[in-house]
C-alpha positions in Angstrom: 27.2 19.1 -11.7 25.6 22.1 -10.1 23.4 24.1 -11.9 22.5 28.0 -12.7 18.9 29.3 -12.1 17.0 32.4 -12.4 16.4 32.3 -8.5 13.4 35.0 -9.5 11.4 32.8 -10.8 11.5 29.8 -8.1 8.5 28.8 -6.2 10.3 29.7 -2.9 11.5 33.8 -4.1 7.7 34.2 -4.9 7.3 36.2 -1.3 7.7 39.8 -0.4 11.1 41.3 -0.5 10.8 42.1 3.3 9.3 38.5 4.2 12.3 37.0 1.9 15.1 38.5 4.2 13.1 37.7 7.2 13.5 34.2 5.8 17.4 34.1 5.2 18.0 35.5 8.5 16.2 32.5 9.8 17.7 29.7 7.7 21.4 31.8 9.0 20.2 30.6 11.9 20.8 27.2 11.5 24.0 27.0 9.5 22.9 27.6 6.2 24.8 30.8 4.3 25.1 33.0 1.6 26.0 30.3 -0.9 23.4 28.1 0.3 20.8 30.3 0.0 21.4 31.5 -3.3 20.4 27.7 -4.7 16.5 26.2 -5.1 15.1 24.9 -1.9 14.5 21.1 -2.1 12.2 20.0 1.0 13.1 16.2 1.5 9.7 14.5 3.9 11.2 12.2 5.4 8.9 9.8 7.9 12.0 8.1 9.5 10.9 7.1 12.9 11.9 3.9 15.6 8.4 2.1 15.5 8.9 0.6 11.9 11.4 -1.7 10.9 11.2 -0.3 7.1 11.6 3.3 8.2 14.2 2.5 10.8 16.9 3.5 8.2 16.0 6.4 6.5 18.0 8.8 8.3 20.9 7.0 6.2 18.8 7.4 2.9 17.9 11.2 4.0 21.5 12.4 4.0 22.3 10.3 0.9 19.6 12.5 -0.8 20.7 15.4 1.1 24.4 14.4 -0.7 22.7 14.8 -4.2 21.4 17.5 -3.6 23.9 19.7 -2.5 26.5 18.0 -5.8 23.4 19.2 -8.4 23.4 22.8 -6.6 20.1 22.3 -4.7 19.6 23.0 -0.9 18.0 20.6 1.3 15.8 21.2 4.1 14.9 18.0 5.5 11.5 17.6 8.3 9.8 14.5 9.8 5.9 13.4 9.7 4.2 10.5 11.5 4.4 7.0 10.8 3.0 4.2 12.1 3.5 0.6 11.7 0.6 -2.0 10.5 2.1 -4.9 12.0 3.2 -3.5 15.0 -0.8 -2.3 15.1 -2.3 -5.7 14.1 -4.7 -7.3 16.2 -4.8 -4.3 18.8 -6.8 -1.5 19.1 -4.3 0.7 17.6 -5.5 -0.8 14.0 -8.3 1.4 14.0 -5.6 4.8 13.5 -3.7 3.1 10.5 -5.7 3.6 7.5 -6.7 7.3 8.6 -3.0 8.1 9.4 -2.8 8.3 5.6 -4.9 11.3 5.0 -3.1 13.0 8.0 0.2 12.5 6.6 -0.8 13.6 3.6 -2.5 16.8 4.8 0.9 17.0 7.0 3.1 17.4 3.7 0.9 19.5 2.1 0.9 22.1 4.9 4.6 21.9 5.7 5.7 22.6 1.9 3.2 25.2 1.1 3.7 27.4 4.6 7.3 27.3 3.8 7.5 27.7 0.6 9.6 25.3 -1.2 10.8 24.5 -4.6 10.4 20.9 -5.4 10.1 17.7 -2.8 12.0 14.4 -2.4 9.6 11.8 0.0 11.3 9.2 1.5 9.2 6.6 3.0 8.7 2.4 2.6 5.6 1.2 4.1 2.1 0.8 3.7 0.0 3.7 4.3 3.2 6.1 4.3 3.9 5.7 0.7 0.8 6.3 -0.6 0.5 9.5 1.6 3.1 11.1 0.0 2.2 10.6 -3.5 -1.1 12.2 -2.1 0.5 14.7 -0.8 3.0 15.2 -3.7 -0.2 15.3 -6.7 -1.8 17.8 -4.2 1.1 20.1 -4.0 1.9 19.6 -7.9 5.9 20.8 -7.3 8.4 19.1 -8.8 8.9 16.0 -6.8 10.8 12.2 -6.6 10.3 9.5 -4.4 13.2 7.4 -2.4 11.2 4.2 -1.2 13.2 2.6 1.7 13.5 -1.1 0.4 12.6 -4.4 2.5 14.5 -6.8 4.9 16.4 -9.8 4.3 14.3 -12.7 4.7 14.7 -14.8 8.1 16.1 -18.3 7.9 15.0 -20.9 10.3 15.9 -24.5 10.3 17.2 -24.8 6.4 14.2 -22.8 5.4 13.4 -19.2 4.3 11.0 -17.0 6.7 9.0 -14.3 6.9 7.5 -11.8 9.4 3.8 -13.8 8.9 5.2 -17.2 9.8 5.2 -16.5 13.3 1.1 -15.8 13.1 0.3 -18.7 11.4 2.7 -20.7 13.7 1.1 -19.4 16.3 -1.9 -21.9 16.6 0.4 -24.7 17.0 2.5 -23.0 20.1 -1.4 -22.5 22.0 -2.4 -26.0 21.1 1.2 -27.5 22.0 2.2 -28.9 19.2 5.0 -26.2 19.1 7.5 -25.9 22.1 8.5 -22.4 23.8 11.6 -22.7 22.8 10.3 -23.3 19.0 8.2 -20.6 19.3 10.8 -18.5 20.5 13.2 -19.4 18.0 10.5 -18.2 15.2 10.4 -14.5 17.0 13.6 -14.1 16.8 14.4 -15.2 13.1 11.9 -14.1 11.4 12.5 -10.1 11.0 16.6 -10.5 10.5 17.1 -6.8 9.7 15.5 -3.5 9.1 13.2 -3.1 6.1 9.6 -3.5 4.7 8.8 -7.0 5.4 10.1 -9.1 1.9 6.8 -10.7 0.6 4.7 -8.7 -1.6 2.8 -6.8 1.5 1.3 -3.7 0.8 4.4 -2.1 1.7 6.5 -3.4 -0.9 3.4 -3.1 -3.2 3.0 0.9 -3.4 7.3 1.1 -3.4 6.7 -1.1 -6.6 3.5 1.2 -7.4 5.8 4.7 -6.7 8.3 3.6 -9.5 5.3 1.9 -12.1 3.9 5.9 -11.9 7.0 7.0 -12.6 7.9 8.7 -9.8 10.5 6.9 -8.2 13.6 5.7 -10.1 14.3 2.8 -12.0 15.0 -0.1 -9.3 14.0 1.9 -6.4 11.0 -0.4 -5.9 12.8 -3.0 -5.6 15.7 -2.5 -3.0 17.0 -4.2 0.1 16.9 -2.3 3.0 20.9 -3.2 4.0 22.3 -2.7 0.5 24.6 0.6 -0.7 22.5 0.7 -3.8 19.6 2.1 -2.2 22.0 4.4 -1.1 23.5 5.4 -4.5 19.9 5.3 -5.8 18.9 7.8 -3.4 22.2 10.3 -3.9 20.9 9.8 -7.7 17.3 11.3 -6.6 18.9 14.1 -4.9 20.6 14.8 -8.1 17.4 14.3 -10.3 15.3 16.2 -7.9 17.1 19.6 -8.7 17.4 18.5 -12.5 12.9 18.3 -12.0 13.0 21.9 -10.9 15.2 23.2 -13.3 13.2 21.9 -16.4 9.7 22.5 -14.1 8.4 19.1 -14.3 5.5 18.3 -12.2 3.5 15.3 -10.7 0.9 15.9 -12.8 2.8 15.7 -15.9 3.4 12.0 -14.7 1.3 10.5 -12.5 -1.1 10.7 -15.6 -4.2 8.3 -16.2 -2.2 6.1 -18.9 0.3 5.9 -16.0 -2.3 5.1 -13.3 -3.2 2.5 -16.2 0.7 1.2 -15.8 0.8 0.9 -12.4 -2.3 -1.4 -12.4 -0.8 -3.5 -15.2 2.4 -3.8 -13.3 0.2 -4.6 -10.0 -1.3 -7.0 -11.7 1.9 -8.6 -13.1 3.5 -9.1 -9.5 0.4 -9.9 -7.5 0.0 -6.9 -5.3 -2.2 -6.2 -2.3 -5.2 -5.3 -2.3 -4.8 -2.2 -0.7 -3.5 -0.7 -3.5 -7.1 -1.0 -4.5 -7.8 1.5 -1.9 -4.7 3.6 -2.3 -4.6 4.4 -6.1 -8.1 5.7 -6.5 -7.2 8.2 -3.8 -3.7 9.3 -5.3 -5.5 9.5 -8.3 -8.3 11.7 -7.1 -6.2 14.4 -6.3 -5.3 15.0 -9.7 -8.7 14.9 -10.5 -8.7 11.5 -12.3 -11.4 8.6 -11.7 -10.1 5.1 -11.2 -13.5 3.0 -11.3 -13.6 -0.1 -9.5 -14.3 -2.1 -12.7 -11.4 -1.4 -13.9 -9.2 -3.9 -12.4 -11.2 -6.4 -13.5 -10.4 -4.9 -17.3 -6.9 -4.1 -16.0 -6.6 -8.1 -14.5 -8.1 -9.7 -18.0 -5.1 -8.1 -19.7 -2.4 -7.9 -17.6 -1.5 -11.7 -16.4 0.7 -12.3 -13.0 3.9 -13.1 -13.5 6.0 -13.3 -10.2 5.1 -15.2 -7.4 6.4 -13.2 -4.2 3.0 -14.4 -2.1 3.3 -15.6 1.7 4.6 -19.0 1.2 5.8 -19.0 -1.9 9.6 -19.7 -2.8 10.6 -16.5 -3.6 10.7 -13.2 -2.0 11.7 -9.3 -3.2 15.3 -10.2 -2.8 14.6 -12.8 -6.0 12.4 -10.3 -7.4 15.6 -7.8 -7.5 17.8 -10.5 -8.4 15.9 -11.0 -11.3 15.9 -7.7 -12.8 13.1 -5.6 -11.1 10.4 -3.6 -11.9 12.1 -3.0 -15.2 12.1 -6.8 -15.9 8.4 -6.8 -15.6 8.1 -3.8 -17.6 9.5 -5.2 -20.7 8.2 -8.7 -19.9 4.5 -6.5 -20.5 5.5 -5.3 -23.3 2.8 -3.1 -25.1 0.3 -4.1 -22.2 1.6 -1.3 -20.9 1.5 2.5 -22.3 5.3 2.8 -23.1 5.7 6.8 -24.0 4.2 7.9 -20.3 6.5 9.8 -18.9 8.6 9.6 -15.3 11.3 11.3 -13.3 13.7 10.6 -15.2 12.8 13.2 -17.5 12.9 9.8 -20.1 9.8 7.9 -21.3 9.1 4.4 -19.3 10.2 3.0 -23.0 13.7 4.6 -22.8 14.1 3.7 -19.1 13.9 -0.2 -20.0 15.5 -0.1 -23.1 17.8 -3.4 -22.4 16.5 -4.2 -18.9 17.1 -8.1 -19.5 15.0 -10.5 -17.4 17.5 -12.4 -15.3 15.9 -15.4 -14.0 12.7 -16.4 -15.9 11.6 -18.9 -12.9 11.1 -15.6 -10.7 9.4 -13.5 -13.8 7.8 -15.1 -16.1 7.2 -14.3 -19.4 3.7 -13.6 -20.3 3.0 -16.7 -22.7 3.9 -18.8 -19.5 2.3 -16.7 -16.2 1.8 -17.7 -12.5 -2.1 -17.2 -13.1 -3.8 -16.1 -16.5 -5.0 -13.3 -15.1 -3.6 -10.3 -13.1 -3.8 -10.4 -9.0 -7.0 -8.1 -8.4 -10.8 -9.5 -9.1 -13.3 -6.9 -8.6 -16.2 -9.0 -7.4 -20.4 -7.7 -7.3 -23.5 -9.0 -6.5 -26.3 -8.3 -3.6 -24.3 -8.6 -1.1 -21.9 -6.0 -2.3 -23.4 -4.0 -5.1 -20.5 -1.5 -5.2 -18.2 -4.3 -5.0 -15.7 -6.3 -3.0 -12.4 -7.0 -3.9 -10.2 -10.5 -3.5 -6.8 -11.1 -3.9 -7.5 -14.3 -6.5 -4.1 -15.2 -7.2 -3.4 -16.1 -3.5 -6.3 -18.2 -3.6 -6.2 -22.2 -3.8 -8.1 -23.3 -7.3 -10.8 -25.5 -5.1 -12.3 -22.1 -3.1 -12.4 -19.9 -6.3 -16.0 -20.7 -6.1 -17.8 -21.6 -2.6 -21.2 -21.9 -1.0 -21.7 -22.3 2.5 -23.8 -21.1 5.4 -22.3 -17.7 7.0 -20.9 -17.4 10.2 -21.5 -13.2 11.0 -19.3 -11.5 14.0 -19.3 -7.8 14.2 -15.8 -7.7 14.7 -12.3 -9.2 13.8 -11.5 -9.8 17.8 -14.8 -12.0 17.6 -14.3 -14.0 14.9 -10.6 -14.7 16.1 -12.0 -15.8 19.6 -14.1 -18.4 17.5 -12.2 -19.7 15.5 -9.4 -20.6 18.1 -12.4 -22.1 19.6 -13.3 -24.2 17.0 -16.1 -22.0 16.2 -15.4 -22.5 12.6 -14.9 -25.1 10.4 -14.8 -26.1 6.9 -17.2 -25.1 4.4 -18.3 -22.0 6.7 -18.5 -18.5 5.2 -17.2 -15.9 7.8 -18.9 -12.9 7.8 -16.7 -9.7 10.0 -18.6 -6.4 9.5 -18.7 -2.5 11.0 -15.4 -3.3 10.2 -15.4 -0.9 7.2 -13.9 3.2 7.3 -16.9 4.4 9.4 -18.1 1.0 11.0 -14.4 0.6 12.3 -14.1 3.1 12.4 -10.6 3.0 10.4 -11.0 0.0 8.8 -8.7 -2.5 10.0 -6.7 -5.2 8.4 -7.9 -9.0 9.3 -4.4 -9.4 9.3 -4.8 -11.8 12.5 -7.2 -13.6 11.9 -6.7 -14.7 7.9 -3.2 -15.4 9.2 -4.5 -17.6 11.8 -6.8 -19.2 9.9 -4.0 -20.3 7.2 -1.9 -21.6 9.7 -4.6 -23.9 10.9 -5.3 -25.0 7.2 -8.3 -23.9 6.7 -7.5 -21.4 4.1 -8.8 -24.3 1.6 -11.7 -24.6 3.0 -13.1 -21.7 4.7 -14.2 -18.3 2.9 -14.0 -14.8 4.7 -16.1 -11.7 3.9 -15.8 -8.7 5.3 -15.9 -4.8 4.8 -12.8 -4.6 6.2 -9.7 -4.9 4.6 -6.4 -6.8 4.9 -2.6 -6.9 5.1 -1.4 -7.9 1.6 0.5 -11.0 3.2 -2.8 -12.7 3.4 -3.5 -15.6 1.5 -6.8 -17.6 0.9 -10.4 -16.5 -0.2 -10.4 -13.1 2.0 -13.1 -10.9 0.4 -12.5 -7.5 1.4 -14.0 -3.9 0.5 -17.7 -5.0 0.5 -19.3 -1.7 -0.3 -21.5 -0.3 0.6 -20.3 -1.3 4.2 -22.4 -2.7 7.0 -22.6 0.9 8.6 -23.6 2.5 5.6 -27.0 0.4 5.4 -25.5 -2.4 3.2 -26.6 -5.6 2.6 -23.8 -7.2 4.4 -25.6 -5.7 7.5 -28.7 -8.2 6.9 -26.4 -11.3 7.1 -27.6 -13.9 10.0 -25.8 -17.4 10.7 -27.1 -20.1 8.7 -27.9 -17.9 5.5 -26.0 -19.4 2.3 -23.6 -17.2 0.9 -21.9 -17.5 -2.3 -19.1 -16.4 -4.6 -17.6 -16.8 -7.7 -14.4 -15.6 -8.7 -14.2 -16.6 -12.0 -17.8 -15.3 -13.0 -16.5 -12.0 -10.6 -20.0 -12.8 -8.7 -21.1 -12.8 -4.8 -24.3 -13.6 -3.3 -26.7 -13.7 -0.4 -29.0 -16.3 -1.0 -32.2 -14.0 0.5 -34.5 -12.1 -1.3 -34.4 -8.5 -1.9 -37.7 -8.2 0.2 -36.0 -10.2 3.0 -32.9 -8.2 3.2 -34.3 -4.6 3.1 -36.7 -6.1 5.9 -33.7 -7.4 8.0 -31.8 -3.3 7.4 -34.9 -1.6 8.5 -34.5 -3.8 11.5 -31.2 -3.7 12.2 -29.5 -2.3 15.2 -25.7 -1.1 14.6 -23.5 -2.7 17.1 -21.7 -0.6 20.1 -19.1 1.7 18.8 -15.6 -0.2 19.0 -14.5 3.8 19.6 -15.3 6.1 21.7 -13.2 8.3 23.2 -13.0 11.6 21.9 -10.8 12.1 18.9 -9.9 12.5 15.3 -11.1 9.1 14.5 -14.8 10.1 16.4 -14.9 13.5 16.1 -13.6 14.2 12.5 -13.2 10.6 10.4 -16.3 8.9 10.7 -17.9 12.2 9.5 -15.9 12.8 6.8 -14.3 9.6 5.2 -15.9 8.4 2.0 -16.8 5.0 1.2 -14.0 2.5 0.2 -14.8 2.1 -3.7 -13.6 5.4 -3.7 -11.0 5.4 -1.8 -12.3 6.3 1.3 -10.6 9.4 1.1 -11.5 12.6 3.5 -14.6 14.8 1.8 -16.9 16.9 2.9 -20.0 15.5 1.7 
């Protein structure tokens, strides 16, 4: 049902008269009329593009929105940002542009929406970096605003089995060494990724869609959603509706994305073993409302929160059971009072009245909280001399033999390195891999060890071999991968002072990790250190304007000026 507004007193009408018929002119230009103009102006960002599978769709999901809008008496202006694909960047080069594309995108929005002059925003995105862009973007703006996430693709079947886009990396070993044939290997390429979508294990993509909807800023389900199924579609046409209802009664970001609801989307995290990039991404959505999200707080978040759906790499189930089961909405009520029930969302209900009889379908897929996957939520927040600002570990993708290890480090200055070693046979079990400058300035960009950690499962050595790095990785990765250390290697930290032999240790349980060198030795070894060649150099935004700008990762590593 369309609705009546005092058009005086929009966001978009706040322009001089002469400027505001300048502006209808224009938009006459390109179709839009008399009637058209005379409704709110709802800008959807849509980061459709052909180089990832999960955004591949949303030109589909766009006009869906578009559809609501125009039924609840909005007017839709749609425009396009960048987005870039992590997988299609993993392993290359191009790695080093992924994590900074998020502050770009961000700063994108935020530039687009306030030169124009619009009165709310519907973001439509799916993956990894994208996602939590626009929430960025979306707190920074502070208009009334909705999310569409873009959903994930059907899992691949192969030989009686379920597969997924990471199977063909840790398969991969096997082809080189022979045990695999072409024509196996083959077969894997072209089953694996069956249709457009996020990939369907709990990757980071599928993390911050499930993230956008625990804030409350996505709508009940959305988080959840195949790629290929007409219910994203009616969800969406159900945004475009709500997104005009959001301007109407003037509800804003900040009104939601509130610290009790940062506290929710932790707990929720927690519950279905999300990546640990969400470690990076929340404290930097946060920031731009001006709220602090401390590192130690997902160890208080992880002690209370326990994980209760298995959607890992490898496991037996993926998003599609996760849906099945009853979604983010299941897991909600399967929290209970763990999480903060009377936080608002857009809706323009409580999170309470949202799962009020949201049954748990399938309690194999989500289990209740008296019977969990793992006592204790995804995220460990792990500190110690090596990382006195912390690292962070996925420890519910970690076999219970390596949740504590000492062995002697192996230290490579890079992922392309360590991969050309352990293919070798460089590394073997009991070793502690050390990759560093591979943090936000060392990178510079911090890449994902996607590659190698993927590698190194496939070769079985995920049960046996540890890997520490300032760098980060894809949330498919399984094993002890210790990510995040901060400070990082080119910001003078003690991961810098590593040399092969030295025993490392860690402790997941005790949330420890440590270099087993006196302080004396290792502030001798930083004096003495020399940084290794630049992976980087030509002239740039990641040169020129990143490296000088980006703040460490326990913060973050958003753009400041320091």
């Amino acid at each position: 049902m369309s609705r009546k507004f005092d058009l005086s007193k929009l966001n978009s009408r706040q322009v001089p008269e002469d400027s505001h018929y300048e502006r209808r002119a224009l938009f006459k230009s390109m179709h839009f009329d008399d009637e058209d103009l005379d409704r709110p102006f709802i800008a959807i960002a849509n980061s459709w593009n052909e180089f990832i599978p999960g955004h591949y769709h949303l030109r589909k999901v766009s006009e869906a929105v578009k559809t609501g809008i125009w039924q609840a008496g909005g007017m839709p202006i749609e425009f396009n940002h960048i987005g870039a694909c992590d997988g299609v960047a993993d392993g290359t080069v191009g790695m080093h542009w992924i994590l900074p594309s998020r502050d770009i995108i961000a700063a994108a929005i935020e530039m687009m929406v306030e030169s124009q002059r619009v009165d709310g925003i519907v973001a439509i995105s799916t993956c990894d970096k994208i996602v939590p862009a626009q929430l960025m973007a979306l707190a920074r703006a502070d208009l009334p605003s909705i999310m569409v996430t873009g959903g994930y693709m059907l899992p691949g079947w192969l030989n009686g089995r379920r597969v997924e886009a990471q199977f063909i990396n840790e398969q991969y070993p096997l082809w080189k060494e022979g045990r695999l044939t072409d024509r196996d290997f083959k077969a894997i390429e072209d089953s694996v990724c069956p249709s457009c979508g996020a990939c369907c294990t709990m990757g980071t993509a599928n993390t911050m869609c499930i993230i956008a909807e625990a804030l409350g800023m996505s709508l009940p389900y959305n988080g959840t959603q195949c790629a290929v199924n007409s219910s994203l579609l009616r969800i969406a046409r159900a945004a475009g509706r709500k997104i005009v209802e959001l301007v109407e009664k003037d509800i804003r970001p900040a009104a939601i994305m509130t610290e009790k609801a940062f506290e929710n989307a932790m707990s929720i995290h927690s519950a279905v073993g999300g990546s640990t990039n969400a470690v990076i991404h929340l404290p930097a959505i946060a920031g731009e409302l001006g709220i602090e999200l401390p590192l130690e707080k997902w160890n208080e978040i992880s002690g209370k929160a326990p994980h209760l759906t298995n959607i890992t790499a490898g496991s037996n189930y993926t998003m599609q059971d996760l849906d099945r089961a009853g979604g983010i909405p299941a897991v909600m009520n399967e929290l209970g009072d763990l999480l903060h029930r009377d936080t608002p969302t857009v809706t323009c209900k409580t999170l309470d009245a949202n799962t009020k009889g949201r049954c748990n379908l399938d309690r194999d897929v989500i289990r209740p909280v008296d019977n969990p996957v793992f006592p204790q939520g995804a995220i460990a927040v792990l500190k110690g001399n090596l990382a006195p600002r912390g690292a962070v570990v996925k420890q519910t993708a970690v076999a219970k033999q390596m949740l504590r290890h000492r062995g002697p480090a192996k230290v490579f200055d890079s992922e392309d390195d360590a991969k050309e070693a352990l293919l070798g046979s460089g590394i073997v079990p009991g070793d502690v891999v050390i990759i560093r400058y591979e943090g936000p300035k060392g990178g510079p960009g911090m890449r994902e060890m996607y590659t190698f950690q993927t590698i190194l499962c496939g070769m079985g050595l995920d049960a046996s071999v540890a890997l520490i790095t300032d760098g980060r990785f894809s949330g498919w990765n399984r094993g002890p991968a210790i990510g995040h250390v901060s400070p990082e290697a080119a910001d003078g930290g003690a991961i810098a002072a590593v040399r092969d032999g030295d025993m490392v240790s860690y402790d997941i349980q005790k949330r420890s990790i440590r270099l087993e060198v006196s302080e004396k030795e290792i502030r001798k070894r930083l004096k003495q250190r020399t940084a290794p060649a630049p992976k980087v150099t030509k002239r740039g935004f990641l040169t020129d304007v990143y490296v000088k700008l980006v703040d460490s990762v326990d913060k973050g590593a958003r753009l400041k000026v320091h």
